[in-house]
C-alpha positions as CSV (number, residue, x, y, z in Angstrom):
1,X,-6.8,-23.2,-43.8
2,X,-10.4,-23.0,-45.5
3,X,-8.3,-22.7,-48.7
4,X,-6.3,-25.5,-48.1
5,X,-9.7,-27.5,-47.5
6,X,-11.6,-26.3,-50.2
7,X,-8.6,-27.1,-52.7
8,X,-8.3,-31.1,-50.8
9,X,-12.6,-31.2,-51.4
10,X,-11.8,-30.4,-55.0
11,X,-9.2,-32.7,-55.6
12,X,-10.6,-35.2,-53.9
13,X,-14.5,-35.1,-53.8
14,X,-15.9,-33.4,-56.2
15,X,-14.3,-35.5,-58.9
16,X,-16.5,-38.6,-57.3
17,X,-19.7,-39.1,-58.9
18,X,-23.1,-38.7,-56.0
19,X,-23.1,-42.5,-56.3
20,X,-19.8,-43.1,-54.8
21,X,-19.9,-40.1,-52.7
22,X,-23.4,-41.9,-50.9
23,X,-21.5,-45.2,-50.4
24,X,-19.0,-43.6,-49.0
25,X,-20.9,-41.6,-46.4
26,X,-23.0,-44.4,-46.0
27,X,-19.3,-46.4,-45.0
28,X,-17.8,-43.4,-43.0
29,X,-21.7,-43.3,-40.9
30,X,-21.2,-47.3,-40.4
31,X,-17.7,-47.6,-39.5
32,X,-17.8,-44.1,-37.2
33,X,-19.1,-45.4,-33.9
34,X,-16.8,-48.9,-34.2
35,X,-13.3,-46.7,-34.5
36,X,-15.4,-44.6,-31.8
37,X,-15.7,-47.0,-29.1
38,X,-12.5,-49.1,-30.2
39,X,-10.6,-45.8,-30.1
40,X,-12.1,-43.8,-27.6
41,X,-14.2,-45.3,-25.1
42,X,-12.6,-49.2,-24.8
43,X,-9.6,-48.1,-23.8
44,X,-10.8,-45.4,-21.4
45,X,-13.5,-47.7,-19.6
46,X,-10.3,-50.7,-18.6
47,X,-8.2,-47.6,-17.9
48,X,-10.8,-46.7,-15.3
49,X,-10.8,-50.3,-14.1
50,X,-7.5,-50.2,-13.5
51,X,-7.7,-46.7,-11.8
52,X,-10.7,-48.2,-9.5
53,X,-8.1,-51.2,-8.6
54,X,-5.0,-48.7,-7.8
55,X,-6.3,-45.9,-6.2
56,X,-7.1,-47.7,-2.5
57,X,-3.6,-49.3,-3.2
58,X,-1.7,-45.5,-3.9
59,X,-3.8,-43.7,-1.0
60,X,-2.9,-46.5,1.6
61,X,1.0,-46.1,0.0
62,X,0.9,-42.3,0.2
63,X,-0.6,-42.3,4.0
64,X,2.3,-44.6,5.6
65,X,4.7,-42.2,3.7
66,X,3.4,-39.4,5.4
67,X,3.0,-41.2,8.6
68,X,7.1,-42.1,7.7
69,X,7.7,-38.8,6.8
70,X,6.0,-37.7,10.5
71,X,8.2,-40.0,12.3
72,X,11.3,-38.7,10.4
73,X,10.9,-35.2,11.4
74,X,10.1,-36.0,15.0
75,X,13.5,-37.9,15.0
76,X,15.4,-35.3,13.6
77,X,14.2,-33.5,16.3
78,X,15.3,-35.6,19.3
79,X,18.0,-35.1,21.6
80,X,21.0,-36.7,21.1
81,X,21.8,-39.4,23.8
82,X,24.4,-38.3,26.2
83,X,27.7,-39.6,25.5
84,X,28.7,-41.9,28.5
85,X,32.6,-42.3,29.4
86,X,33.6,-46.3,29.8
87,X,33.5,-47.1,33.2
88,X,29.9,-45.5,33.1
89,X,29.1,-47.9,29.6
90,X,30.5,-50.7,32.0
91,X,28.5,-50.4,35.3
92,X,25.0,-49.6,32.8
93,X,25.8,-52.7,31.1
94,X,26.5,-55.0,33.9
95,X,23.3,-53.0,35.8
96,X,20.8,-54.2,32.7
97,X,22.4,-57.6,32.2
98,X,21.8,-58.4,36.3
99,X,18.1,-56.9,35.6
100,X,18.1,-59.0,32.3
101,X,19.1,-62.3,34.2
102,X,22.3,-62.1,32.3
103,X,25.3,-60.8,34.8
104,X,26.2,-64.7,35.6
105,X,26.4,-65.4,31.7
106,X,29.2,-62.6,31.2
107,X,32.9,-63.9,31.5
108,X,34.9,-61.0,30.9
109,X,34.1,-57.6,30.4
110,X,36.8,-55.2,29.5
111,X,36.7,-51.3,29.1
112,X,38.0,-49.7,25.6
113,X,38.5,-45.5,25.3
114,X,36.5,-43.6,24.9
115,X,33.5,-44.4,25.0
116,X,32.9,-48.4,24.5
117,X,32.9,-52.1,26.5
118,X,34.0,-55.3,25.0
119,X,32.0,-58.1,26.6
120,X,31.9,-61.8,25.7
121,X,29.5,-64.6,27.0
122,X,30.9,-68.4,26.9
123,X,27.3,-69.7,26.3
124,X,24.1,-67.6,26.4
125,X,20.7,-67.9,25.0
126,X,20.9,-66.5,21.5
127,X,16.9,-65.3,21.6
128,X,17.4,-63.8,25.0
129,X,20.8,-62.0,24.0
130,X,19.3,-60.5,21.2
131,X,15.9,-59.3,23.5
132,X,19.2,-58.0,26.0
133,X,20.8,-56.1,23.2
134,X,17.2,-54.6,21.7
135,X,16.6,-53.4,25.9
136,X,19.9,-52.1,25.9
137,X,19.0,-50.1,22.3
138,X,16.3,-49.1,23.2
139,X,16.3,-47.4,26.8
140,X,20.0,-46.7,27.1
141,X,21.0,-46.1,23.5
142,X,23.8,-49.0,24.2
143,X,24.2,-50.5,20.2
144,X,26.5,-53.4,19.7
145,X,29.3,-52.3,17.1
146,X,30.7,-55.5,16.7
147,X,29.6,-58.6,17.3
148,X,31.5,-62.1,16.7
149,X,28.9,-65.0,17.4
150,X,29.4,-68.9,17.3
151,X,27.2,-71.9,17.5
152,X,27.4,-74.3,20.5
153,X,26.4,-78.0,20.5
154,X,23.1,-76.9,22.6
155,X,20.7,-76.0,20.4
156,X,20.0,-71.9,20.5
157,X,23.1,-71.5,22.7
158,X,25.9,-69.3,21.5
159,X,29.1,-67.8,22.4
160,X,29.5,-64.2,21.7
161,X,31.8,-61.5,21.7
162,X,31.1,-57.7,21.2
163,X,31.7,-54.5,21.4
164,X,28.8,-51.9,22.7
165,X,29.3,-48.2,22.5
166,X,26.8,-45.4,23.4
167,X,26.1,-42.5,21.5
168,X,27.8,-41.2,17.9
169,X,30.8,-41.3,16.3
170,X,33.5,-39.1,18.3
């Protein structure tokens, strides 16, 4: 390597006369600390900035994600609901829509094997069938699998027809 060096100086140095070897240092002491700061320090000062800026942002990001990632893991670890036969399905769903001011709204309600209820309202509420279905979701693990939902001429009344199950898959 010194070799290497000592052959480039003599190519290229020493065959400069002091004169233009004094401008030229003169020049390389001058134009140093502009390719310094241009090079070195500019763009690691806005990088900072922009560090300063993100940071909060990533640490608020990376704290819900654990949070998510807590929540996750205690689901995993919940019990499955207990799967409910029909005529069980029927008589909790008639039970919540009577608490839910709903059981006069219902005009047929038929049972389908194994495990699932086919109800259909001629004109309900849309807002308080979908607060019904959420209770239903939520304290009885009752989800609608199918729902078929048309517009009335009152406004936020609907007809509906659907299909609640309880539980998985079979």
């Amino acid at each position: 390597m010194k070799a290497n060096w000592l052959a480039y100086k003599k190519k290229y140095w020493d065959v400069r006369s002091v004169q233009e070897r004094n401008v030229l240092k003169i020049l390389a002491a001058a134009v140093t600390p502009f390719v310094v700061y241009f090079i070195l320090w500019q763009p690691a000062h806005t990088s900072v900035n922009k560090l300063r800026a993100s940071v909060p942002t990533l640490a608020k990001d990376a704290e819900r994600m654990k949070i998510q990632a807590d929540e996750v893991e205690r689901l995993r670890h919940r019990p499955k609901p207990a799967l409910m036969d029909a005529a069980a399905l029927k008589a909790a769903v008639e039970d919540s829509a009577l608490r839910n001011n709903l059981g006069e709204a219902i005009s047929a309600m038929t049972l389908q094997e194994p495990n699932a209820v086919r109800i259909t309202f001629v004109s309900v509420s849309f807002e308080h069938w979908l607060r019904w279905i959420r209770s239903l979701q939520q304290e009885q693990q009752i989800r609608a699998e199918s729902v078929s939902v048309a517009m009335l001429s009152q406004p936020g009344m609907v007809k509906i027809s659907a299909t609640l199950v309880n539980g998985g898959k079979q």
